[in-house]
C-alpha positions as CSV (number, residue, x, y, z in Angstrom):
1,X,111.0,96.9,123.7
2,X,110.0,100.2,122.6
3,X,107.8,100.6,119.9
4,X,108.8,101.5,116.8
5,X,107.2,105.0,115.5
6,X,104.9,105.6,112.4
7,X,105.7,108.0,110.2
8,X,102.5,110.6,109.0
9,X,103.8,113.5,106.7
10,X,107.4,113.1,107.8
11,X,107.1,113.5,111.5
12,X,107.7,110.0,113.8
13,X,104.2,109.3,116.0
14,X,102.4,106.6,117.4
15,X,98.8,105.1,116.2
16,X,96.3,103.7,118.7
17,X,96.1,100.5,118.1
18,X,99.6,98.1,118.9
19,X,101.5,95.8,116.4
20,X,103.4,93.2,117.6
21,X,105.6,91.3,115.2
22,X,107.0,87.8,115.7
23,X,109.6,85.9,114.5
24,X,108.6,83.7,111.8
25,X,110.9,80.7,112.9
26,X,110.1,80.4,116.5
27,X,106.8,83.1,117.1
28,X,109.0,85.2,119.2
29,X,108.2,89.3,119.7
30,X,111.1,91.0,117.7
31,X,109.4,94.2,117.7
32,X,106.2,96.5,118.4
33,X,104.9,99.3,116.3
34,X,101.2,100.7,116.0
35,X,98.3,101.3,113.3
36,X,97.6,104.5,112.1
37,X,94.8,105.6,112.7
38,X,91.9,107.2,110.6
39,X,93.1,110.8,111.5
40,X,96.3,110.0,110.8
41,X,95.6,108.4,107.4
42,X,94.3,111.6,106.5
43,X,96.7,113.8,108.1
44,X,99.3,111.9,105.4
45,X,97.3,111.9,102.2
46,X,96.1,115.5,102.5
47,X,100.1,116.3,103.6
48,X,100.8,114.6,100.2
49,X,98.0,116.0,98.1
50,X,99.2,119.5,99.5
51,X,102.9,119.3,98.9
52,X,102.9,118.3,95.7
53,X,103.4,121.6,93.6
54,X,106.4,122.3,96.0
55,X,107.8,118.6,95.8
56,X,108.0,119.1,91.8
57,X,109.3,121.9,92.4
58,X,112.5,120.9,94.5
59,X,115.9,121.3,93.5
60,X,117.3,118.1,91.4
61,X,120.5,118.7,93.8
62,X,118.0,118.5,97.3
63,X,116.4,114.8,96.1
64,X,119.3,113.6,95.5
65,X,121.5,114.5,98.4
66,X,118.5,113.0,100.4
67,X,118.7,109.9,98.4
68,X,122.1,109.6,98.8
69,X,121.8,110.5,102.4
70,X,119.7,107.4,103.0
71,X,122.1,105.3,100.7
72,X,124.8,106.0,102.8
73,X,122.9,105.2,106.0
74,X,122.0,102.1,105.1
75,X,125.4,101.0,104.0
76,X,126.4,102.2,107.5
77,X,124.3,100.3,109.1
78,X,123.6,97.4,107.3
79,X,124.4,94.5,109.8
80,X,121.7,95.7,111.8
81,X,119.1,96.1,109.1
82,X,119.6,92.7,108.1
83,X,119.4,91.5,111.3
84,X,116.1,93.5,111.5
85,X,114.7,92.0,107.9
86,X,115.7,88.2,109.3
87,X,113.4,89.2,112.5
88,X,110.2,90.0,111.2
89,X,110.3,87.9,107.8
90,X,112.6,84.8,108.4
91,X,114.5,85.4,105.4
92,X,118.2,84.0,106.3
93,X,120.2,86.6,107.6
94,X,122.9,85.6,104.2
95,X,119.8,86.9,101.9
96,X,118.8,89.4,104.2
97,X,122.6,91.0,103.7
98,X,122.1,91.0,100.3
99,X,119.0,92.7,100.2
100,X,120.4,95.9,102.2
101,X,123.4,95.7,99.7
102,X,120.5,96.2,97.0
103,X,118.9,98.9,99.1
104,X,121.7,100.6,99.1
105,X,122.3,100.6,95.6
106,X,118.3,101.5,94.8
107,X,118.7,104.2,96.6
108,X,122.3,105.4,95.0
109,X,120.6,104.6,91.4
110,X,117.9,107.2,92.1
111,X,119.9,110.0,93.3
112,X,122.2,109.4,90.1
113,X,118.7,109.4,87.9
114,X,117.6,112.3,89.8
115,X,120.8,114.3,88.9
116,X,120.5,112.9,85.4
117,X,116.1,113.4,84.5
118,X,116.3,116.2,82.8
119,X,113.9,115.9,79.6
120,X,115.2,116.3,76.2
121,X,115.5,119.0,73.3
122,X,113.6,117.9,69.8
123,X,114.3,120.1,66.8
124,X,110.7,120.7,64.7
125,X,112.6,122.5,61.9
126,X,112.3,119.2,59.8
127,X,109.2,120.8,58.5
128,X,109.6,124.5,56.8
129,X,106.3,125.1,58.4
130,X,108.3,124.8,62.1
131,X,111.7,126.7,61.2
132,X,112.5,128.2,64.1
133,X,110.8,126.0,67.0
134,X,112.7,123.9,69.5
135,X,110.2,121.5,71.5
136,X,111.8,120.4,75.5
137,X,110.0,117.5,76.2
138,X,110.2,116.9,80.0
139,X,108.9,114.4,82.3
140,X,106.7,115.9,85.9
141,X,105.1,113.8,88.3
142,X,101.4,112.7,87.5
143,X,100.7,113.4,91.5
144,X,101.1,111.8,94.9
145,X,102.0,108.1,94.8
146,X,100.5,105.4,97.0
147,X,103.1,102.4,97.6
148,X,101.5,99.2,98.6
149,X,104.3,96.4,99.6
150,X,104.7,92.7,100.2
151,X,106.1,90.9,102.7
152,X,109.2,89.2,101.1
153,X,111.4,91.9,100.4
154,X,110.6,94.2,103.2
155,X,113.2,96.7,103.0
156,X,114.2,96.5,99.0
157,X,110.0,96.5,97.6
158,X,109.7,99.4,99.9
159,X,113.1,100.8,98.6
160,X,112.1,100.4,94.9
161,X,108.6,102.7,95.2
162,X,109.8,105.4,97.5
163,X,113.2,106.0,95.8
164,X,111.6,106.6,92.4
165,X,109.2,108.8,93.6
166,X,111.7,111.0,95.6
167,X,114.0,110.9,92.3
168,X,110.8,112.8,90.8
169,X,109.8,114.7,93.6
170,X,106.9,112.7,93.9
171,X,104.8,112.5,97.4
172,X,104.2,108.7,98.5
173,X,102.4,107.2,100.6
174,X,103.7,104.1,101.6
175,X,101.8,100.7,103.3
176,X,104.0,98.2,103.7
177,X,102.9,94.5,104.3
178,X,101.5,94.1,107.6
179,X,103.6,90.9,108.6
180,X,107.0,93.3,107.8
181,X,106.3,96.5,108.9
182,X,109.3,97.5,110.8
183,X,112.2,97.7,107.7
184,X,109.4,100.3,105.8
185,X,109.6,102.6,109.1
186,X,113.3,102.6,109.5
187,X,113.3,103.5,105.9
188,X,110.8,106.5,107.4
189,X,113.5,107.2,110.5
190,X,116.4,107.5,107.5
191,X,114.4,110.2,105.6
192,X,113.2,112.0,108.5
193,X,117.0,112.7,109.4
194,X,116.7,115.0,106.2
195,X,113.0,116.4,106.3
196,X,112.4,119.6,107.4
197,X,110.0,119.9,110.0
198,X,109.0,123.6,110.1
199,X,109.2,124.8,106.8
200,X,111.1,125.1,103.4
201,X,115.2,124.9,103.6
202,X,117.7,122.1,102.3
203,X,116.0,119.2,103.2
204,X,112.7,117.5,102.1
205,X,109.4,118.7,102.5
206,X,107.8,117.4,105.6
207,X,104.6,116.0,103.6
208,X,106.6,114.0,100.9
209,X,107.0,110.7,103.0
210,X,104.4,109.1,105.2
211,X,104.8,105.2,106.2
212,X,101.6,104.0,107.5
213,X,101.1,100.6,108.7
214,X,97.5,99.2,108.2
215,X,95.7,96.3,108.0
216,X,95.2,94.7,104.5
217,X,90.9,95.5,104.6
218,X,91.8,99.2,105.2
219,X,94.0,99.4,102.1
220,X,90.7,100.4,99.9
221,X,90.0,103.5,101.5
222,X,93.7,104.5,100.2
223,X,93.3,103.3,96.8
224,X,90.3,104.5,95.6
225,X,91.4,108.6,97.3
226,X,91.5,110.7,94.4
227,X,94.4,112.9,95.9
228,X,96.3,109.9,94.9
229,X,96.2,109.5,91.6
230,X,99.3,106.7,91.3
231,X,99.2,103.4,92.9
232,X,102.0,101.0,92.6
233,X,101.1,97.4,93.5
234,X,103.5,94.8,94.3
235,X,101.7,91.7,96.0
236,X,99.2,88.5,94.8
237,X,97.8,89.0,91.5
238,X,93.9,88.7,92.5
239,X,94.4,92.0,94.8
240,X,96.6,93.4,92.1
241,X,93.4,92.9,89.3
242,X,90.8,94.3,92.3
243,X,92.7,97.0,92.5
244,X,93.1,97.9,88.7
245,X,89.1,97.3,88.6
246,X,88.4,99.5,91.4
247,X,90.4,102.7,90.6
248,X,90.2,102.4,86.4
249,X,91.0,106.0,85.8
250,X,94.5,106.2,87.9
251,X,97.9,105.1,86.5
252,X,98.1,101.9,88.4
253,X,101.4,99.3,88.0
254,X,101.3,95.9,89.2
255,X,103.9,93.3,90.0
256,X,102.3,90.7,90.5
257,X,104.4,87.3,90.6
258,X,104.5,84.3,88.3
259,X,105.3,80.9,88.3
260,X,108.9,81.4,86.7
261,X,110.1,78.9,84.5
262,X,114.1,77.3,83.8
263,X,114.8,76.0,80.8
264,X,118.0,73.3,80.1
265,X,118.5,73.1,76.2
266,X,119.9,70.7,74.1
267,X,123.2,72.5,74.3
268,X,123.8,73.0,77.4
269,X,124.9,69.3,77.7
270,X,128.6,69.4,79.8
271,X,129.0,67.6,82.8
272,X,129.9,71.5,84.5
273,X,126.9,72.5,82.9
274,X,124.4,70.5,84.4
275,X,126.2,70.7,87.7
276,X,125.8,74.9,87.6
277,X,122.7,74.6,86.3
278,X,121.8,72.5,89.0
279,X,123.4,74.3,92.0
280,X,121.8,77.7,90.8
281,X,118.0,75.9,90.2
282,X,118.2,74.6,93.6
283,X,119.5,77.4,95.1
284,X,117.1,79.7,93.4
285,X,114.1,77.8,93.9
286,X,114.5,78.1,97.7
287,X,116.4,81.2,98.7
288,X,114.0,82.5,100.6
289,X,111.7,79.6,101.3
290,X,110.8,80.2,97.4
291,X,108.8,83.3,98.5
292,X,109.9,85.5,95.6
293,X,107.9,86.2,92.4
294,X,111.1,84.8,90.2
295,X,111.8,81.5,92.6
296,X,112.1,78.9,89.7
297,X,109.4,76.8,90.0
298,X,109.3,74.6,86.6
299,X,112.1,73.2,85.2
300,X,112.0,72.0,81.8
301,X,115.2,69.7,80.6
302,X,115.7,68.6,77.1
303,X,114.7,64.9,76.8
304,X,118.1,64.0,76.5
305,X,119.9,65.9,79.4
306,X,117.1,64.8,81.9
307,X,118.3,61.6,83.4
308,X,121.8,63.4,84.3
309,X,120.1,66.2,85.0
310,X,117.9,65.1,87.6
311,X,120.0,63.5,90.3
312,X,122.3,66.3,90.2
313,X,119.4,69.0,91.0
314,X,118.3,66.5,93.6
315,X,121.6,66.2,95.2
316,X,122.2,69.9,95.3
317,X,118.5,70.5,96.7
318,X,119.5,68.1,99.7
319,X,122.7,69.9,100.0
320,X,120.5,73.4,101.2
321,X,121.0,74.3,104.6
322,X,117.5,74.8,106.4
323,X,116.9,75.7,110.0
324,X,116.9,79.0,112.0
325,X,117.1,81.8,109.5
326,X,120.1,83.6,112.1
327,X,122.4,81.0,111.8
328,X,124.9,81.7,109.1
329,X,125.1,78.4,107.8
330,X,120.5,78.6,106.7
331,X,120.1,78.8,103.1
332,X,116.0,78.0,103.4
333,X,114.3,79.7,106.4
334,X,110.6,79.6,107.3
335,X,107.9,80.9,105.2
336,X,106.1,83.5,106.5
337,X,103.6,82.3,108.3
338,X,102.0,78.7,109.6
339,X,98.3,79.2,106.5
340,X,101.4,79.5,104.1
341,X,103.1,76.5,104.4
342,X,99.9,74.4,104.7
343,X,99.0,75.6,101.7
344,X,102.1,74.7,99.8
345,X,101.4,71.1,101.6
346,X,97.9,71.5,100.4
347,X,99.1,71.8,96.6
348,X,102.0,69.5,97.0
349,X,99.6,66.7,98.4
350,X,97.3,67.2,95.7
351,X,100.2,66.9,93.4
352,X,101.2,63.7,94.5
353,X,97.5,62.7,94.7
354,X,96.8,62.9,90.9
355,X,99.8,60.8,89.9
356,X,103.1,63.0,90.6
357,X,106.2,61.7,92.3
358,X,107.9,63.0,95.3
359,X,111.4,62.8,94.7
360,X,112.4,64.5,98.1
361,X,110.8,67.0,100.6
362,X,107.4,67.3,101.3
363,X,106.9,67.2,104.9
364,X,105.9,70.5,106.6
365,X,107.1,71.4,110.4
366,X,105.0,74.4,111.8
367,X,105.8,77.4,109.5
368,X,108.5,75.3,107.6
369,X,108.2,73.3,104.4
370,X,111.7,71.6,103.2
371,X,112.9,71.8,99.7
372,X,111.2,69.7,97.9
373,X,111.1,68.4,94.1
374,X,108.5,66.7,91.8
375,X,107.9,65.1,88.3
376,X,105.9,63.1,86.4
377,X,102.7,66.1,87.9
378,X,99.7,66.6,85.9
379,X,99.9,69.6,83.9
380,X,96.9,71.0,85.9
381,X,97.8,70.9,89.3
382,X,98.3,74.3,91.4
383,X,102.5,73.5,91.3
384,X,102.6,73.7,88.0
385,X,99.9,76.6,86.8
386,X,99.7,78.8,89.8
387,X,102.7,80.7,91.8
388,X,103.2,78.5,94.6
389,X,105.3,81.2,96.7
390,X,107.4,78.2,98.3
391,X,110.1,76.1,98.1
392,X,108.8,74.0,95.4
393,X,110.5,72.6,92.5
394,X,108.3,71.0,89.4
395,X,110.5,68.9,86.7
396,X,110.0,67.8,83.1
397,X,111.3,66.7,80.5
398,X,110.9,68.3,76.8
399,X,111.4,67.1,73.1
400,X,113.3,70.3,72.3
401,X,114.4,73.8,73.1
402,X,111.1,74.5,70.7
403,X,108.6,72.6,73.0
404,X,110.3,73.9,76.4
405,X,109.3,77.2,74.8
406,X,105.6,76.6,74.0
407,X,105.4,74.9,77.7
408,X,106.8,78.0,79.3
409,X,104.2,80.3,77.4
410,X,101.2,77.8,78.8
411,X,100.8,80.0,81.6
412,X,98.4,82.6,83.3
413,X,101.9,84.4,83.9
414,X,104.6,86.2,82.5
415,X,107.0,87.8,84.7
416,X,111.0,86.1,84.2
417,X,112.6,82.9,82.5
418,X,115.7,81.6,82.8
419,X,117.2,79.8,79.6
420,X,120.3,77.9,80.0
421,X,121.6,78.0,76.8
422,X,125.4,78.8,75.3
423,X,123.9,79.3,71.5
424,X,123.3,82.7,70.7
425,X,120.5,81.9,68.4
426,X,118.9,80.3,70.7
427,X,119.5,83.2,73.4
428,X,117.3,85.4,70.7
429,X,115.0,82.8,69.9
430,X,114.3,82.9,73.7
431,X,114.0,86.2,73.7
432,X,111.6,86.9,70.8
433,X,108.9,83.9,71.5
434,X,108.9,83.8,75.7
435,X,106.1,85.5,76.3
436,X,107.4,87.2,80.0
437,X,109.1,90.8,80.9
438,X,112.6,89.2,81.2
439,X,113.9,86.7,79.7
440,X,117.9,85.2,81.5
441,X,120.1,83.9,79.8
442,X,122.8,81.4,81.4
443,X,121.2,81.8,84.5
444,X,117.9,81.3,86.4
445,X,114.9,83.6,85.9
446,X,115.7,84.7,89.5
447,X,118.3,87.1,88.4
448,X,117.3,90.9,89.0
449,X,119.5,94.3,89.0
450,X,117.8,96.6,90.4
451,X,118.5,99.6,87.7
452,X,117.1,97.5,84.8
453,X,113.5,97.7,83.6
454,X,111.2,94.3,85.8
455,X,107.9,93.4,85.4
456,X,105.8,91.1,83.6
457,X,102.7,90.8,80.8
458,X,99.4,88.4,81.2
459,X,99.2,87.7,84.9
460,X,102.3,89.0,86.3
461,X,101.5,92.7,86.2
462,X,101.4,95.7,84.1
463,X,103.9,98.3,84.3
464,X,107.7,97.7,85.6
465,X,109.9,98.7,88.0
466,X,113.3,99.2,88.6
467,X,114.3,103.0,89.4
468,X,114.6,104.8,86.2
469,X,111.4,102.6,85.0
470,X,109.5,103.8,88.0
471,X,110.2,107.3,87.4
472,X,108.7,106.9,84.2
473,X,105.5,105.2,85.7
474,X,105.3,107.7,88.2
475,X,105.2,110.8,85.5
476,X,104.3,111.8,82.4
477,X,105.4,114.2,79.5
478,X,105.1,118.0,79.0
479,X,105.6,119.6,75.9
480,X,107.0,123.8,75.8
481,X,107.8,124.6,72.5
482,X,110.1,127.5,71.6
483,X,108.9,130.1,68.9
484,X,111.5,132.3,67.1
485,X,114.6,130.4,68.0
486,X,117.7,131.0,65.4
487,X,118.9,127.1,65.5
C-alpha cells in the first residue's frame, strides 16, 4: 500500500513522519500517508503568502475551468471516492455516495460563482454634489486562507473551504482532520492535474493549494501566522472559541455544531404525517452514526400528537440498518473512533441515571453505539444541552407550537431546526422567533444545499458557508469611483 502523497504549494511529496489510517468498523489499514513536516509547513504558507497578488490576479475563466476540472473528476470517479470516504471514516458507503454527489456540485457552484463575481456599478449622481461619478464596488480576497476540517464530511468540509477560495483566487492552506486525511489529498491530486509547476500559463499557480496533514497540537502554529490572515474553522465549538481568542484581529468563521432540534406541531396531526415525520427523524438522527452538526437530536411533539408519535419514531429507529458501513444494506455505521462512543454511553448512562427512560438502544459494541431514543430526561443532562455527535435521539412532549419554540431557543446553540408544520404562519412564526442560522420547514433540520448561505449564531459559529457565502467571508469590498463620467 503506497502511501498517499502530501501536497506543499501544489507539488505531491512525502513528510517524515508516517500516517496510517484504519478502518473505523474493524481497525483495519486502508491507507498510509505522512505528516508534514516543519519545513514543509513553511514551504506552503510562505508559497501562499507569495502568490497571492498573482492568485487575485487570475483570469475569472482560469478558476473556473480548474473548478470545473475537479467537478468533473470527481463525478468520474465517484464510486471510488466513496469507497475511499467509507474507509477512513465509517460513514456507510449509501451516505458516502451522496457526499461526492455534493462535491461535485460544490465544486460546479463555484466555478459558476467564479464566472459570475464580478462587483457591481452604484450611481452617486443622487446627490448634485456627485453628478458625474459612477462607484464599482468589487469584492478581492482579504489574503491567503487557512482551512481547518473535521472528520465527518471528509471530502465535502474540505470541498466547501477550498472551492470558495479558488472561486476568489484565494491561496489556502488546508488541514484536514487527522482521522480522515486521505479524501483532502485526493482533492490535492485533482487540482495538481491543473497546476502549473514551473511557472505562469493556463493553469493554477503552483502556491495556491497546499494540503497538509498535521496533528491537532500543531494546528496553532498555523493559526496564529500572520501571512494567513483568514481562518475558517469547521470542528468542536471549544477549539472553534480558542481559536477566535487566539488570533482576534483575523477574519475568522466558525462552524461549530449544535444540538439541532425537530419540532411536530399541532398541525401536523395526519396519520402520513407522523409516519414521514417519523421515518425522516429517525433517519436523520443517525445517518452517519449522528456525527453531523444538524443530526436531530431533540424532538419536541405537541402534547397531543405525542403518544402516536412516539411508537412510530421508535419503530422506524429499529427499522435502521446498522453493521459494516460497505454493505449496501448499513444505514448507521460506526462512529469514529472507540473514546467517541464511550462517551455517548457516558452521557446516555447519565441520562438514564437521573430519571430518563431508555426506550431502545443504548448498548455500545467497540466503536459502535445503536440508535437509540430517550424521554422523560432531565433538562440538564449532556443529551439534551450539549451536541452529542451520535446516534442519539431525546423526546418530549410540548403544550404548543409556542412552548416547542421557547424550548428550542434554551440552548447554548444555534445552528438548524427543523419545523414540521403545513401552516404558513406558523412556517414564519418559526422563522422569525428560532433563534438558529436555518430554520426547515417540513423537514428535519438536517436538510443542507450546498449553494445556500449555513451557519449558526450563539454557539454554533460565526460566519457561514456555503460557496457564494464563503466567497464573501473570504473577501472584502473595494471602492473605485469614476470622475467625469456623462451617465
Amino acid at each position: 500500500m503506497e502511501p498517499a502523497p502530501i501536497f506543499v504549494a501544489g507539488r505531491p511529496t512525502h513528510g517524515d513522519e508516517p500516517v496510517v489510517v484504519r478502518h473505523p468498523y474493524d481497525g483495519r489499514v486502508v491507507g498510509r500517508t505522512s505528516v508534514a513536516s516543519p519545513e514543509q509547513v513553511e514551504r506552503a504558507v510562505a508559497a501562499a503568502h507569495a502568490v497571492a497578488a498573482n492568485a487575485a490576479a487570475l483570469p475569472a475563466h482560469v478558476r473556473a475551468a480548474a473548478l470545473d476540472h475537479v467537478s468533473d473528476r470527481l463525478a468520474e470517479r465517484a464510486e471510488e471516492v466513496a469507497r475511499l470516504i467509507t474507509s477512513e471514516s465509517g460513514k456507510p458507503v449509501r451516505w458516502a455516495r451522496i457526499e461526492v454527489a455534493r462535491a461535485v456540485s460544490t465544486f460546479r457552484w463555484a466555478a459558476e460563482e467564479a464566472r459570475r463575481f464580478a462587483g457591481e456599478l452604484q450611481r452617486l449622481d443622487t446627490e448634485p454634489t456627485a453628478t458625474g461619478r459612477l462607484a464599482l464596488v468589487r469584492r478581492v480576497p482579504r489574503g491567503p486562507v487557512l482551512g481547518i476540517t473535521p472528520f465527518n464530511f471528509p471530502l465535502n468540509l474540505v470541498a466547501h473551504k477550498v472551492a470558495p477560495a479558488l472561486a476568489v483566487g484565494a491561496p489556502i492552506v488546508v488541514k484536514p482532520a487527522p482521522a480522515t486525511p486521505l479524501s483532502a489529498l485526493l482533492l490535492g491530486e485533482l487540482l495538481a492535474e491543473v497546476t502549473e509547476p514551473d511557472g505562469p500559463g493556463s493553469g493554477l499557480p503552483a502556491g495556491l493549494l497546499s494540503v497538509l496533514p498535521l496533528p491537532n497540537e500543531r494546528a496553532a502554529e498555523l493559526t496564529a501566522d500572520p501571512r494567513l490572515p483568514v481562518v475558517s474553522f469547521t470542528g468542536s465549538g471549544p477549539v472553534g472559541a480558542a481559536i477566535r481568542r487566539a488570533v482576534p484581529d483575523k477574519h475568522v468563521t466558525l462552524e461549530l455544531g449544535g444540538n439541532a432540534a425537530a419540532v411536530v406541531c399541532a398541525d401536523w396531526a395526519g396519520e402520513a404525517d407522523l409516519d414521514f415525520a417519523a421515518r425522516r427523524i429517525a433517519t436523520f438522527a443517525n445517518y452517519q452514526a449522528g456525527q453531523s452538526c444538524i443530526a436531530v437530536q431533540r424532538v419536541f411533539v405537541h402534547h397531543r400528537l405525542h403518544d402516536a408519535f412516539l411508537p412510530r419514531l421508535v419503530d422506524a429507529v429499529a427499522a435502521l440498518g446498522t453493521g459494516d458501513p460497505f454493505d449496501d444494506g448499513t444505514e448507521v455505521g460506526p462512529l469514529i473512533n472507540e473514546a467517541a462512543a464511550r462517551r455517548v454511553e457516558e452521557w446516555v448512562d447519565e441520562a438514564v441515571a437521573a430519571g430518563g427512560t431508555l426506550v431502545i438502544g443504548g448498548r455500545r459494541s467497540g466503536n459502535s453505539y445503536p440508535p437509540t431514543v430517550l424521554t422523560r430526561v432531565p433538562g440538564d443532562a449532556k443529551v439534551w444541552t450539549e451536541e452529542a455527535f451520535g446516534p442519539v435521539l431525546v423526546v418530549a412532549p410540548v403544550a404548543d407550537d409556542r412552548a416547542a419554540f421557547a424550548v428550542v431557543n434554551d440552548s447554548a446553540h444555534g445552528l438548524q431546526a427543523g419545523v414540521f408544520t403545513h401552516d404558513l404562519q406558523t412556517a414564519f412564526t418559526a422563522h422569525r422567533t428560532l433563534q438558529v442560522g436555518g430554520v426547515i420547514v417540513g423537514d428535519v433540520p438536517s436538510y443542507r444545499a450546498d449553494q445556500m448561505p449555513y451557519g449558526g449564531v450563539k454557539g454554533s459559529g460565526v460566519g457561514r458557508e456555503g460557496v457564494r457565502s464563503a466567497m464573501d467571508d473570504y473577501t472584502e469590498t473595494r471602492t473605485m469611483v469614476l470622475t467625469g463620467i456623462d451617465l
